[in-house]
Residue, then its C-alpha position, 0 to 999 in steps of 0.5 A: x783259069x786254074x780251078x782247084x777242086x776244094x771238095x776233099x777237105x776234112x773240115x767237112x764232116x762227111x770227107x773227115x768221116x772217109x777218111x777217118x774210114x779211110x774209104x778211098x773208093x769213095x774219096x776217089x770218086x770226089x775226085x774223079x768227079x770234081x775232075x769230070x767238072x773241070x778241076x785243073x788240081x785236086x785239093x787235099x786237106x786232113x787238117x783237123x786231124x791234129x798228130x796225124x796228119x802227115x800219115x793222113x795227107x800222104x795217104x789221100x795223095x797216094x790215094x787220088x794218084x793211085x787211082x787218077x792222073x791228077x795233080x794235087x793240090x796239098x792244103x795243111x798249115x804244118x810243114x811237116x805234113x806237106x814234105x811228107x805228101x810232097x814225098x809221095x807226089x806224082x808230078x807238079x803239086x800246087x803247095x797251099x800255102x806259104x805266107x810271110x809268118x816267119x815260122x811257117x816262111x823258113x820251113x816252107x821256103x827250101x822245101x818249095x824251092x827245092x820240090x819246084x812245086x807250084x806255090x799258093x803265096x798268102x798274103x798274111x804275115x806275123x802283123x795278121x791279115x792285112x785290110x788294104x790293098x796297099x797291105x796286100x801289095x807290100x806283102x806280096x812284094x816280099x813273098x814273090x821277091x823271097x820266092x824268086x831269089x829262091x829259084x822259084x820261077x815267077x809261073x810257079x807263083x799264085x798270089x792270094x790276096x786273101x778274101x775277108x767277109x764283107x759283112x765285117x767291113x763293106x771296105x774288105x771287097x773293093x780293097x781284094x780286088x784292086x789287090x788283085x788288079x796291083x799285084x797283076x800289074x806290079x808283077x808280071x808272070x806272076x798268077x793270082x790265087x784265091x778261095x773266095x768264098x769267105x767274102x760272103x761269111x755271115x750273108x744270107x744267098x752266100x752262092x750268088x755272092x760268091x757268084x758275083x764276086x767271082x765274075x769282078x775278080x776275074x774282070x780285075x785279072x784273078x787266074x786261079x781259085x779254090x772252089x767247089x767245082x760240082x757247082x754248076x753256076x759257079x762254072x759257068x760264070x767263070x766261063x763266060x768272064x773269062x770269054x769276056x775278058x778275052x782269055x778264050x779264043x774264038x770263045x772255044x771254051x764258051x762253046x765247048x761248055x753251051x755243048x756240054x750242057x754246062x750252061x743251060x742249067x745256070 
């Protein structure tokens, strides 16, 4: 499973305030922990800072790889701002995201192609998002076939089916998951990406949802996801489903944890 740590997001007001600060000790030390936790990328987003953003994004970038070896992964909704992080990377970036809106589609395309960067493919198109896995599967179809006439490789892809809260339709969770079910078997190679917690918007006991739903998504085939690694439960659940499912050989990874102490506090 890819973890993206998704700590280091402006849209929470203590990060915004770090980096409005520009306090690098103390973000790098969010990083370094999310990290110590077993994130596999480092999320970065300086999203709400509207004007500034492609100074801010590289500066956090520059930042976390100033400090450690750590891939980032580089979270804006313009352009502009990712090429300018992108400059500045060390390494393979995970680029969140490009999606079948066509202003965002054309900008992005060349500059993932060209970068070989890992890329978070989102299921959403100028119609809006989609509610059925039928939706999902067919704007999925048209990412990664773009992607790959593009030199993209299939490994650099990570299709997210895009999570919508339960509680405005008790149909948006099945239909996610048998997204992710569809699009691992329609597209072999290609990963599946997805930051879940969105499913639990507007629900009492967000975190055991979340919980919950985590462990049947990774039972449906998801590899990656956009979470807060410091959350102890969360990562112990995503441990033993992935041991379940067969993806941890003679359950070292589950051993490594219980060793840890990862799991004893779950």
């Amino acid at each position: 499973m890819l973890i993206v740590g998704e700590l280091i997001n402006a849209s929470r007001k203590a990060v915004r305030e770090l980096i409005e600060t520009k306090n690098a000790e103390a973000l790098v030390a969010l990083a370094r922990e999310q990290q110590a936790h077993g994130a596999d990328y480092i999320d970065v987003n300086a999203g709400v800072f509207v004007g500034r953003e492609p100074e801010l994004l590289t500066w956090l970038v520059a930042s976390v790889q100033g400090s450690l070896e750590a891939p980032c992964c580089i979270d804006s909704p313009d352009p502009k701002a990712i090429a300018a992080a992108l400059a500045v990377h060390k390494g393979t970036a995970l680029i969140n995201s490009i999606s079948l809106e066509k202003e965002r589609y054309d900008a992005l395309l060349p500059l993932v192609a060209e970068s070989r960067s890992n890329v978070v493919a989102l299921c959403m198109s100028d119609e809006g998002m989609p509610e059925t896995a039928d939706q999902r599967l067919g704007i999925a179809d048209r990412l990664v076939n773009g992607l790959v006439k593009s030199g993209v490789p299939l490994g650099n892809i990570y299709v997210d089916p895009l999570v919508q809260p339960v509680a405005t339709n008790n149909a948006f969770g099945v239909e996610f998951l048998q997204a992710i079910e569809r699009i691992t078997q329609a597209f072999p190679g290609v990963h599946t990406m997805c930051g879940l917690s969105n499913i639990s918007f507007g629900l009492p006991e967000r975190r055991f949802i979340n919980q919950t739903f985590m462990v049947m998504a990774i039972a449906r085939g998801l590899d990656g996801a956009i979470v807060n690694p410091l959350d102890q439960r969360m990562m112990a659940c995503i441990t033993t489903a992935e041991t379940l499912m067969g993806r941890d050989a003679y359950c070292m990874g589950y051993l490594k944890a219980f060793r840890a102490g990862k799991l004893a506090a779950a």
